[in-house]
N, C-alpha and C positions, 0 to 999 in steps of 0.2 A: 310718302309725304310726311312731314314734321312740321309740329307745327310748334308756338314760341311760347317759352315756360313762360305764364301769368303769373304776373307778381302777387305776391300776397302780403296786406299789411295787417298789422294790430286791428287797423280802422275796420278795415273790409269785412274783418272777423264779427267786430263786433255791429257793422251793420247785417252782414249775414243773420245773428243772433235778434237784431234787432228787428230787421224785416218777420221773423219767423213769429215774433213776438205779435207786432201786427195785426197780420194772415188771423194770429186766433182772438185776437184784440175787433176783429170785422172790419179792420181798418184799411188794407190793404189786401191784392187780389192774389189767391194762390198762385207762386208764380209758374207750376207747373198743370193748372188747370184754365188760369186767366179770370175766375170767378169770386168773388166775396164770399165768404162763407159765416155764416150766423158766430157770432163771440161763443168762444171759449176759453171761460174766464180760467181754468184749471191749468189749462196748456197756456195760455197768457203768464200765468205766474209762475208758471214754471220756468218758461223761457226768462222772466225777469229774474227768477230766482239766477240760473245759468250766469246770466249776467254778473250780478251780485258776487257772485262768488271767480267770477274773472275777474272784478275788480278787486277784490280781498287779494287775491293771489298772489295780483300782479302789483300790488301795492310800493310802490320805490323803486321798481323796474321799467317804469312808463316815461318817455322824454314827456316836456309840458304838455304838447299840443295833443298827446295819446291821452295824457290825465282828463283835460280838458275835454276832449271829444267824451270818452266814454263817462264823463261825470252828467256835460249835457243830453247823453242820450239816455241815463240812469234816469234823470230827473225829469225828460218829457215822460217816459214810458212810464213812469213809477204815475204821474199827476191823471195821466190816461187810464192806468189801468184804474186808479181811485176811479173817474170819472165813470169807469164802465162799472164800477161795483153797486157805484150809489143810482145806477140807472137799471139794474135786474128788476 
């Protein structure tokens, strides 16, 4: 049995990246445990940094709605992870 090659876009990437961000953010549930796990603000900035540096990359290469997506989810993630800093 075969089954149908999953598309993969820019977007998907970067919410992959984005969810993982999350998970250590305490924000969302491990998606292979189903549980919150207490912030981890290291691995949190790390996955931002991840990010950060997809955007640099890909900088001219991105149609609008790519720039657009990964700028608004630079900009939630970046005001949360502040939000989690000043809350340690």
């Amino acid at each position: 049995m075969t089954t149908a090659p999953t598309h993969i876009s820019f977007n998907s990437l970067v919410v992959t990246l984005a969810t993982s961000a999350a998970v250590h953010l305490g924000d969302a549930a491990d998606p292979n445990t189903g549980e919150k796990l207490p912030p981890n603000l290291d691995a949190a900035g790390h996955m931002l940094d991840l990010i950060v540096l997809l955007s640099e990359k890909t900088k001219g290469n991105l149609d609008p709605m790519e720039e657009q997506f990964l700028a608004r989810v630079l900009s939630e993630l970046r005001q949360r992870y502040l939000e989690a800093k000043r809350a340690e």
